[in-house]
MILO-32918 format. One line per field, with one value per residue: residue in one letter; residue number from 1; y, x, z of N, C-alpha, C in turn; chain. Coordinates in nm, 3 decimals. Atoms other than C-alpha are relative to their C-alpha. Layout:
REM residues N
residuo <- c(A, ...)
num <- c(NUM, ...)
n_v <- c(Y, ...)
n_u <- c(X, ...)
n_w <- c(Z, ...)
ca_v <- c(Y, ...)
ca_u <- c(X, ...)
ca_w <- c(Z, ...)
c_v <- c(Y, ...)
c_u <- c(X, ...)
c_w <- c(Z, ...)
cadena <- c(A, ...)
REM end
This chain:
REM residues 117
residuo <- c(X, X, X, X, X, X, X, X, X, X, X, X, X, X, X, X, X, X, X, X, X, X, X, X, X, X, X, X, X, X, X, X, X, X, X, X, X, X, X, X, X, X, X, X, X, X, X, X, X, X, X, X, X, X, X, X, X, X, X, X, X, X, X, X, X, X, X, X, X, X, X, X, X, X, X, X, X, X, X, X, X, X, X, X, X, X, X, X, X, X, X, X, X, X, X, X, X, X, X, X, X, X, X, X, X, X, X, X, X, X, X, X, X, X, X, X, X)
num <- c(1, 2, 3, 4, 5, 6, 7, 8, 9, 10, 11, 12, 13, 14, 15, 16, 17, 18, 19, 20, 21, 22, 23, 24, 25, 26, 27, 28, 29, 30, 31, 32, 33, 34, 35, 36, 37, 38, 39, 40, 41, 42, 43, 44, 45, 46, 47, 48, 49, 50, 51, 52, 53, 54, 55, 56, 57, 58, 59, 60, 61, 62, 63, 64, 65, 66, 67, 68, 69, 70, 71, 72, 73, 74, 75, 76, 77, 78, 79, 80, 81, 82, 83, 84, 85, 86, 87, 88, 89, 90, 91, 92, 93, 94, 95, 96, 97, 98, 99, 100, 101, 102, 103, 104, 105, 106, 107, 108, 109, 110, 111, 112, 113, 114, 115, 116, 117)
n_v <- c(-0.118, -0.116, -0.071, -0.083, 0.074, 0.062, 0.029, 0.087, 0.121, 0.064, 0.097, -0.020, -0.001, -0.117, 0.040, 0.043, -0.124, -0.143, -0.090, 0.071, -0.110, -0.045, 0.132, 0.018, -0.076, -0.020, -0.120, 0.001, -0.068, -0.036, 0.108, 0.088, -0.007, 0.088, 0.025, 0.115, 0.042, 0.073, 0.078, -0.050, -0.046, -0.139, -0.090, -0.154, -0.122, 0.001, 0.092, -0.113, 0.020, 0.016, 0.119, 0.058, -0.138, -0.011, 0.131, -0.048, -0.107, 0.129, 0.098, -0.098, 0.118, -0.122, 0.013, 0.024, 0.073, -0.053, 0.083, -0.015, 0.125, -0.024, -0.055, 0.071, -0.105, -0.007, -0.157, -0.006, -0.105, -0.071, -0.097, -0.025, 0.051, 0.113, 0.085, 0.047, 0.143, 0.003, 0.145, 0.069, -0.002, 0.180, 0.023, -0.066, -0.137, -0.140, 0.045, 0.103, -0.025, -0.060, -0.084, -0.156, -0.126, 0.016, 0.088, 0.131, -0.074, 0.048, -0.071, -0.166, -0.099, -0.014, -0.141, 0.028, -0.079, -0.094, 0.071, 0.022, -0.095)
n_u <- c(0.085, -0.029, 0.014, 0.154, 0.101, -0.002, 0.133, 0.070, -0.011, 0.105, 0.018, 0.025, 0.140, 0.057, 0.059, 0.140, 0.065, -0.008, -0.116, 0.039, 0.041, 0.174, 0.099, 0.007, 0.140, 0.087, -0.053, 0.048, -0.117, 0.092, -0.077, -0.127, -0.130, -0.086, -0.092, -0.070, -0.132, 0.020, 0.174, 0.097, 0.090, 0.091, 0.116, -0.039, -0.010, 0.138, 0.133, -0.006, -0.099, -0.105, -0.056, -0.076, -0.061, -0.026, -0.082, -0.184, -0.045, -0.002, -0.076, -0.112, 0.026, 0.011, 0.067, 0.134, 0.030, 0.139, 0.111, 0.089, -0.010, -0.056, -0.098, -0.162, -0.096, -0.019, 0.018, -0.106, 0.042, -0.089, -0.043, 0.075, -0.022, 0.120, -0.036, 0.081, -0.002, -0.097, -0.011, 0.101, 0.011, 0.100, 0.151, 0.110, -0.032, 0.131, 0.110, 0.083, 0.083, 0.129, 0.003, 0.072, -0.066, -0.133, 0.022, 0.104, 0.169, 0.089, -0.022, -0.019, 0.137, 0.104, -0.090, -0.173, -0.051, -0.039, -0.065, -0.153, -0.090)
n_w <- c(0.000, -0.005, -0.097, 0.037, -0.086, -0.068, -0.065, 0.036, -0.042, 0.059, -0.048, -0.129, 0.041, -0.128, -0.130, 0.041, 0.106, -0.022, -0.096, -0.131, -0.139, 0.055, -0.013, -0.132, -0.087, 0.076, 0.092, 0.143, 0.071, 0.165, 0.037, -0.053, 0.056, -0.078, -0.041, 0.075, 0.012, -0.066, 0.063, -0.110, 0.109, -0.073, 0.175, 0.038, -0.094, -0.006, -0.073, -0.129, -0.118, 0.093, -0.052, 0.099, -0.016, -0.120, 0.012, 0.035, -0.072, -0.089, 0.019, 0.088, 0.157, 0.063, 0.175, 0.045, 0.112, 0.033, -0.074, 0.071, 0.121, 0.169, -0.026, -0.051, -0.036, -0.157, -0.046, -0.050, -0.112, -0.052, 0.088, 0.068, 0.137, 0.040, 0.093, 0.097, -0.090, -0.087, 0.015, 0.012, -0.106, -0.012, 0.047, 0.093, 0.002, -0.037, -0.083, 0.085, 0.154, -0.057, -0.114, 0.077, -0.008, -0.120, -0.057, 0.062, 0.048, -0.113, -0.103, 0.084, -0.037, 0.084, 0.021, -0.042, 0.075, -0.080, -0.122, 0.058, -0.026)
ca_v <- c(0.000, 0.325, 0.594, 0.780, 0.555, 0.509, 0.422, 0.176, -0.182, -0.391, -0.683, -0.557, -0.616, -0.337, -0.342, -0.415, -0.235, 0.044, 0.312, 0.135, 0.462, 0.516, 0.147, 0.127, 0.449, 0.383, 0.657, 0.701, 0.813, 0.958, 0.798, 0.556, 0.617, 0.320, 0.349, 0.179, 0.127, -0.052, -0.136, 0.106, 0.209, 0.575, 0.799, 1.125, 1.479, 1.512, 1.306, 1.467, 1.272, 1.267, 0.960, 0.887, 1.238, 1.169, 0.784, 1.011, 1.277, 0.979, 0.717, 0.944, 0.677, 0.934, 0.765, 0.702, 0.505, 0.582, 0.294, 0.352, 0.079, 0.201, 0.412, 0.394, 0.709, 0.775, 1.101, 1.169, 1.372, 1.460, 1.596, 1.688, 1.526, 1.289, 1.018, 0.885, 0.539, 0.373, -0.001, -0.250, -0.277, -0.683, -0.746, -0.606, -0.291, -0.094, -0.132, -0.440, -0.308, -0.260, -0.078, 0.271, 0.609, 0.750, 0.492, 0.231, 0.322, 0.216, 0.490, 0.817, 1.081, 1.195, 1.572, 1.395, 1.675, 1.901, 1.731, 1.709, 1.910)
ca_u <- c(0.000, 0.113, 0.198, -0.107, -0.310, -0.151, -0.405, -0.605, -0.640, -0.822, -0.825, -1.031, -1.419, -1.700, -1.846, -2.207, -2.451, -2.537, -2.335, -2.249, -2.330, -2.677, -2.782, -2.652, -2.879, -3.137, -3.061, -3.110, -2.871, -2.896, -2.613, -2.318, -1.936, -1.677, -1.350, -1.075, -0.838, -1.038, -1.411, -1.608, -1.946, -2.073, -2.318, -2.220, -2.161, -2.528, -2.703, -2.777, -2.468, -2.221, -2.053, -1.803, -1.628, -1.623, -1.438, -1.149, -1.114, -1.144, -0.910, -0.700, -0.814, -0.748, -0.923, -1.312, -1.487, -1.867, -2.117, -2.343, -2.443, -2.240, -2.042, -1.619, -1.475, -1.287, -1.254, -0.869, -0.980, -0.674, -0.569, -0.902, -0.863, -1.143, -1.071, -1.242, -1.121, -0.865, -0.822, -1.053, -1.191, -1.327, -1.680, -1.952, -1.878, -2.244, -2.495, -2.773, -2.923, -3.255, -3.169, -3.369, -3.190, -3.169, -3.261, -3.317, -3.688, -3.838, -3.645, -3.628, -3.875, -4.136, -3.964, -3.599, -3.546, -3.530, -3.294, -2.989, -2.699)
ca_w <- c(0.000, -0.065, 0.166, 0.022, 0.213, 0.527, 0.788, 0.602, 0.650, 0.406, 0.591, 0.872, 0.803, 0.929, 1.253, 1.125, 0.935, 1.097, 1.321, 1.636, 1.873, 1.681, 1.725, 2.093, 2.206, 1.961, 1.746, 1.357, 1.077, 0.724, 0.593, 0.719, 0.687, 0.771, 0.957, 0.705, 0.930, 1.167, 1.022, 1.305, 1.089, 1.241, 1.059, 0.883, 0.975, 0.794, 1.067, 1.438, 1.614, 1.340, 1.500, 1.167, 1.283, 1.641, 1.579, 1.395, 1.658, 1.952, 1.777, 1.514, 1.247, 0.940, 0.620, 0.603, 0.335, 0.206, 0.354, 0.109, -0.193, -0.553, -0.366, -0.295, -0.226, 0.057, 0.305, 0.448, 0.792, 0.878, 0.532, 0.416, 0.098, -0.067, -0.289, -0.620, -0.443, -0.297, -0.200, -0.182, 0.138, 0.330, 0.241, 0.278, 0.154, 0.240, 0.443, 0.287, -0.026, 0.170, 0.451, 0.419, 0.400, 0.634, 0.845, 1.005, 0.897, 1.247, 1.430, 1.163, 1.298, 1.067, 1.108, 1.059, 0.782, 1.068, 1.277, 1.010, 0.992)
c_v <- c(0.123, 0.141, 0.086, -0.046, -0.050, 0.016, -0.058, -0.103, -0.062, -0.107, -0.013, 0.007, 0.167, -0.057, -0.036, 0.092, 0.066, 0.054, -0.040, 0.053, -0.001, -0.133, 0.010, 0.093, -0.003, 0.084, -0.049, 0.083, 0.031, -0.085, -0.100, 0.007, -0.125, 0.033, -0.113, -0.044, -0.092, -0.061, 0.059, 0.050, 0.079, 0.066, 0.159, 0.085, 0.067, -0.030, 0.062, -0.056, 0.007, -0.073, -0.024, 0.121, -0.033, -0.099, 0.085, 0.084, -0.103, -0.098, 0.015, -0.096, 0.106, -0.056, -0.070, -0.082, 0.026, -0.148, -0.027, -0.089, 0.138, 0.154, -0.031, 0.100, 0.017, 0.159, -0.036, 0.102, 0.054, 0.120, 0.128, 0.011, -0.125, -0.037, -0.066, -0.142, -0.055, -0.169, -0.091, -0.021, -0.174, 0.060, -0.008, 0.124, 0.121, -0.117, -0.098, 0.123, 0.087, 0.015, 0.177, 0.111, 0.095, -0.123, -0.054, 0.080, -0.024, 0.148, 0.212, 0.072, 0.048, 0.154, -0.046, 0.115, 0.084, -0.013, -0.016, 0.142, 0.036)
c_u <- c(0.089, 0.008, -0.153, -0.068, 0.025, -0.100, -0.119, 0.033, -0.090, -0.085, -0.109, -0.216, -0.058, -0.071, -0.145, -0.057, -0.068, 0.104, -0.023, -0.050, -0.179, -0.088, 0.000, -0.114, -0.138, -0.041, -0.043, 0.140, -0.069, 0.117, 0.171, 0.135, 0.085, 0.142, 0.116, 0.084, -0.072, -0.162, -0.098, -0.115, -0.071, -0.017, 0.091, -0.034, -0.180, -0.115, 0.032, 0.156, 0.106, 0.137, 0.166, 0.121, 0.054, 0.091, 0.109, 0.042, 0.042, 0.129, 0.130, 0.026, 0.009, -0.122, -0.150, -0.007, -0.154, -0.066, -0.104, -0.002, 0.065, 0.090, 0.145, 0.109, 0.025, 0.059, 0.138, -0.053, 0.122, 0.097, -0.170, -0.045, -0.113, 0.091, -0.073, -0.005, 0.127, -0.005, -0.124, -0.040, -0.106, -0.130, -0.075, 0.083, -0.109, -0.035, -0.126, -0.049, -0.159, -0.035, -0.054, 0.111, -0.116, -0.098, 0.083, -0.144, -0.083, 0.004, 0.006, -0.159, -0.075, 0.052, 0.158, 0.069, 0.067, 0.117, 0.170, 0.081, 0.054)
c_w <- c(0.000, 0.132, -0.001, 0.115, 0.126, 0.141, -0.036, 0.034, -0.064, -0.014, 0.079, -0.058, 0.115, 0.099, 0.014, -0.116, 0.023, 0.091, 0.173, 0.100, -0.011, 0.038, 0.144, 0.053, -0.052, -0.102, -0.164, -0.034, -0.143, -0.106, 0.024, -0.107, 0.095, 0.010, -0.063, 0.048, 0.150, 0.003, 0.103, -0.110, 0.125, -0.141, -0.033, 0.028, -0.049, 0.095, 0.151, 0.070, -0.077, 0.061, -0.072, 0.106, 0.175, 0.061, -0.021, 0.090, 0.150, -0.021, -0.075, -0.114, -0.140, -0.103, 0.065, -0.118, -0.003, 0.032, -0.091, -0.154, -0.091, 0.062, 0.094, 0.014, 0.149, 0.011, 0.075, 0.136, 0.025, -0.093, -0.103, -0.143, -0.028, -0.107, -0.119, 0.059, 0.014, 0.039, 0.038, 0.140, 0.017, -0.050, 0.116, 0.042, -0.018, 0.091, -0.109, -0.076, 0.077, 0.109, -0.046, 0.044, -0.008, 0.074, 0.193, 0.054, 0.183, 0.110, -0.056, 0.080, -0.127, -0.057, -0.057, -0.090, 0.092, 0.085, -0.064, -0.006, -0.193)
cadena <- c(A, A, A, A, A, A, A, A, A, A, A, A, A, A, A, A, A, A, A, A, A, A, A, A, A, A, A, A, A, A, A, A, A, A, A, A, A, A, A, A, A, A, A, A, A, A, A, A, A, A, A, A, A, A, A, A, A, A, A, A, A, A, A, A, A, A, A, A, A, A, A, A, A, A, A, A, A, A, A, A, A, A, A, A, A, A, A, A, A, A, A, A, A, A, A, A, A, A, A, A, A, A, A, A, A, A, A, A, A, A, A, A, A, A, A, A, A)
REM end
């Protein structure tokens, strides 16, 4: 791997499929970013807790990866550099196909427009 990329790990599966803070309190997200250098899945700076953001400031994990089906770009936090894409990351690489955005559908408020950032 390239220095470009150091702080990835492609070995390292994600931590489920949704954002582990949002599931633990019961929480909702709009859409899920994964941790490449250690597979943590928190939601984006869009969604009220912006979890993804709070893993890199917490753990000093730099590179992100997009969560989201047909997308593979990744976010550098520490350089503030995005990527068209970047190495292949374990499997699964989103959240299931028919998980709702934002989601999960049980817990989104009816206002949730109001509630994003």
């Amino acid at each position: 791997m390239s220095e470009e990329f150091d702080g990835i790990d492609p070995s390292v599966p994600p931590s489920g499929a949704g954002c582990v803070e949002c599931d633990a309190a019961g929480g909702w997200w709009v859409h899920l970013r994964r941790c490449a250098e250690c597979g943590h899945i928190g939601c984006c700076d869009s969604s009220p807790s912006q979890h993804a953001t709070k893993h890199f400031k917490a753990s000093g994990h730099p590179f992100m990866q997009s969560y989201e089906p047909g997308e593979d770009w990744f976010y550098n936090f520490s350089t503030e550099e995005m990527y068209s894409g970047g190495p292949e990351l374990a499997a699964p690489t989103s959240h299931p196909i028919g998980q709702t955005v934002p989601g999960p559908a049980d817990r989104v408020p009816a206002d949730w427009q109001s509630h994003i950032h």
